[in-house]
FIKOLZA-1660 file (N, C-alpha, C; in steps of 0.1 Angstrom, whole numbers, plus 5000, padded with zeros to 4 digits):
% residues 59
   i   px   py   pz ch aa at
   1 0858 4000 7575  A  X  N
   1 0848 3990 7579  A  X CA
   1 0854 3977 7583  A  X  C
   2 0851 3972 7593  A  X  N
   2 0858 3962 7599  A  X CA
   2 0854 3949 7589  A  X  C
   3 0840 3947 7591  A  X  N
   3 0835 3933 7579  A  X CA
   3 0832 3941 7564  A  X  C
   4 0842 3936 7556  A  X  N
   4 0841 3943 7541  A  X CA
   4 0827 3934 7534  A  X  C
   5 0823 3923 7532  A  X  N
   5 0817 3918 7526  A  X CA
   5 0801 3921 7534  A  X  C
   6 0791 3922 7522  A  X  N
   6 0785 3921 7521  A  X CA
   6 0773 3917 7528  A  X  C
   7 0772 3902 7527  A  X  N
   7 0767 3892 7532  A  X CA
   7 0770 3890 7544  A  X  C
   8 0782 3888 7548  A  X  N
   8 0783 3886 7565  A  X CA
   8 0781 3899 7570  A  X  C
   9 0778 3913 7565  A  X  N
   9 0776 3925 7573  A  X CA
   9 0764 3922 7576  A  X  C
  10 0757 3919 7569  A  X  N
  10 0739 3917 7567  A  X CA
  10 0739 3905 7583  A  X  C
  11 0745 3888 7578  A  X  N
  11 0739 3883 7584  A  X CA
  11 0745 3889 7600  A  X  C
  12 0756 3897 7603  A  X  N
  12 0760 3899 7619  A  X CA
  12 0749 3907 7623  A  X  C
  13 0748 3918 7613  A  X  N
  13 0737 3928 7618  A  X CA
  13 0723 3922 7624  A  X  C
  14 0718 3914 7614  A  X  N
  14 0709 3908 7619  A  X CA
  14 0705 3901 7633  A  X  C
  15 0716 3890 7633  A  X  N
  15 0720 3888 7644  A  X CA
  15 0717 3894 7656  A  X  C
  16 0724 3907 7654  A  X  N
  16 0725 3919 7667  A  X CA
  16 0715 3921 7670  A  X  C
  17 0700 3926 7658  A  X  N
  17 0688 3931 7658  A  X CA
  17 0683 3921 7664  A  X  C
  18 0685 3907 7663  A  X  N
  18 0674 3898 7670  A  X CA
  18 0682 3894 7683  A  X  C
  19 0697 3897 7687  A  X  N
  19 0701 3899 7701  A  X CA
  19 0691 3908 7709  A  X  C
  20 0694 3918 7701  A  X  N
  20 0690 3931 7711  A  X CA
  20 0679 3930 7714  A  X  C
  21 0669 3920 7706  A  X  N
  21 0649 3920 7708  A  X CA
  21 0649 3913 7715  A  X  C
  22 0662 3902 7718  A  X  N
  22 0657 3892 7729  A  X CA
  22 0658 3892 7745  A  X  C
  23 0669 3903 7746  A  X  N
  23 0677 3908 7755  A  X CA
  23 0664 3922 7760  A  X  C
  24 0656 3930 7750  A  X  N
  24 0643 3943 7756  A  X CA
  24 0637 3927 7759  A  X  C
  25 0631 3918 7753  A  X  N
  25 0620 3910 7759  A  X CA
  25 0621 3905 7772  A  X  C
  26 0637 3902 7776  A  X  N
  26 0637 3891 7789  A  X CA
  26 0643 3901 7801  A  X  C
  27 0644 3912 7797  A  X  N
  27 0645 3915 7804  A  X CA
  27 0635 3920 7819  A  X  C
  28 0638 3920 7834  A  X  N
  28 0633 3918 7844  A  X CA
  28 0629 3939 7845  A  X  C
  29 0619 3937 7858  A  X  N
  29 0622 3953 7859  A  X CA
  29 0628 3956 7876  A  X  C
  30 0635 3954 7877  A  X  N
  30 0649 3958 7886  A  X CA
  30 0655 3962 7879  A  X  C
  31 0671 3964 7891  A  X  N
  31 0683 3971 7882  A  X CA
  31 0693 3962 7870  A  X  C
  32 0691 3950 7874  A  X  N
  32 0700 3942 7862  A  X CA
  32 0688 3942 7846  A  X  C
  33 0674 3944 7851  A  X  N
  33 0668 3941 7837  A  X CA
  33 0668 3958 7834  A  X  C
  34 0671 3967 7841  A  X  N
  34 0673 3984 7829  A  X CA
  34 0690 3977 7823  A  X  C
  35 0696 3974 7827  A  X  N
  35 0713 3969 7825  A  X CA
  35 0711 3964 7810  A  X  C
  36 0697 3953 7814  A  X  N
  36 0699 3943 7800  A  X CA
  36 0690 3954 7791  A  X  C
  37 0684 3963 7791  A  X  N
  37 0675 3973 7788  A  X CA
  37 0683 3977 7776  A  X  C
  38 0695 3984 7781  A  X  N
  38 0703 3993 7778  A  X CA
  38 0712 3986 7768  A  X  C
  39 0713 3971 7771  A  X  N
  39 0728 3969 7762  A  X CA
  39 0717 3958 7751  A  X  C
  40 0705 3956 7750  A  X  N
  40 0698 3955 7739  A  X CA
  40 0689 3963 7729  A  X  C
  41 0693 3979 7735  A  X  N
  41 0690 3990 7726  A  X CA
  41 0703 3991 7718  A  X  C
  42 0712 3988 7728  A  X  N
  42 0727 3991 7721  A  X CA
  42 0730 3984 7707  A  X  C
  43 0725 3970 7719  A  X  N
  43 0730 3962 7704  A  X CA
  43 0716 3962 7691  A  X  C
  44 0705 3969 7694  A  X  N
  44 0699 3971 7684  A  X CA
  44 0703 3982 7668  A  X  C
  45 0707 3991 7678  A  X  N
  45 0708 4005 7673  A  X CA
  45 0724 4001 7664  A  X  C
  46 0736 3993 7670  A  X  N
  46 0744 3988 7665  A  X CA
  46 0741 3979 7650  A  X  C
  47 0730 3969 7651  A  X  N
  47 0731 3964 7643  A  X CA
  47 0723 3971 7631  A  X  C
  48 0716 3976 7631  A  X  N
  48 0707 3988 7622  A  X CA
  48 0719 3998 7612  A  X  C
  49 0728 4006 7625  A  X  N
  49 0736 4010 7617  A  X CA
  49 0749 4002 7608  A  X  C
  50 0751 3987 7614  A  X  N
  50 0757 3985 7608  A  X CA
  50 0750 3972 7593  A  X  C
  51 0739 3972 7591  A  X  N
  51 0730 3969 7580  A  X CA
  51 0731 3983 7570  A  X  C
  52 0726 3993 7577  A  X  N
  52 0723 4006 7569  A  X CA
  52 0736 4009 7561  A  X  C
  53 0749 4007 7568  A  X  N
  53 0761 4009 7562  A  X CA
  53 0766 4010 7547  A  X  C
  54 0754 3996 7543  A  X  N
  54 0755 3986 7529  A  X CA
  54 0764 3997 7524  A  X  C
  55 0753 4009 7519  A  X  N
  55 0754 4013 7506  A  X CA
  55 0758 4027 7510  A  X  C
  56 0759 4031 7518  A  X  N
  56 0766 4043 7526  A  X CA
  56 0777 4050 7517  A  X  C
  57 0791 4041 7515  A  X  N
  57 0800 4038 7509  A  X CA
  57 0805 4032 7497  A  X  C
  58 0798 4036 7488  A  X  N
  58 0798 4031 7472  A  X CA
  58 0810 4040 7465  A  X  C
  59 0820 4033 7458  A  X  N
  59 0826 4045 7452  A  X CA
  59 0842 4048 7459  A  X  C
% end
């Protein structure tokens, strides 16, 4: 795991999850807003798994 602690896993994840909402919201519908489409499911789906991680790894 690249961030061992805790707390800053939580607050980056977060982060990501409210990148990624802002990046589905503004996005246009042309081809640059499916672009921003895509890399704010990414970064959603990214920061989810890396929240869910917490406790994954206990032990």
């Amino acid at each position: 795991m690249l961030i061992k602690r805790r707390g800053a896993r939580r607050v980056v994840g977060a982060v990501m999850i409210v990148s990624g909402a802002v990046l589905l919201w503004l996005a246009p519908e042309v081809l640059p807003g499916v672009l921003l489409l895509a890399a704010g499911v990414a970064l959603e789906i990214a920061g989810i798994a890396l929240e869910h991680r917490d406790g994954a790894r206990k032990g």
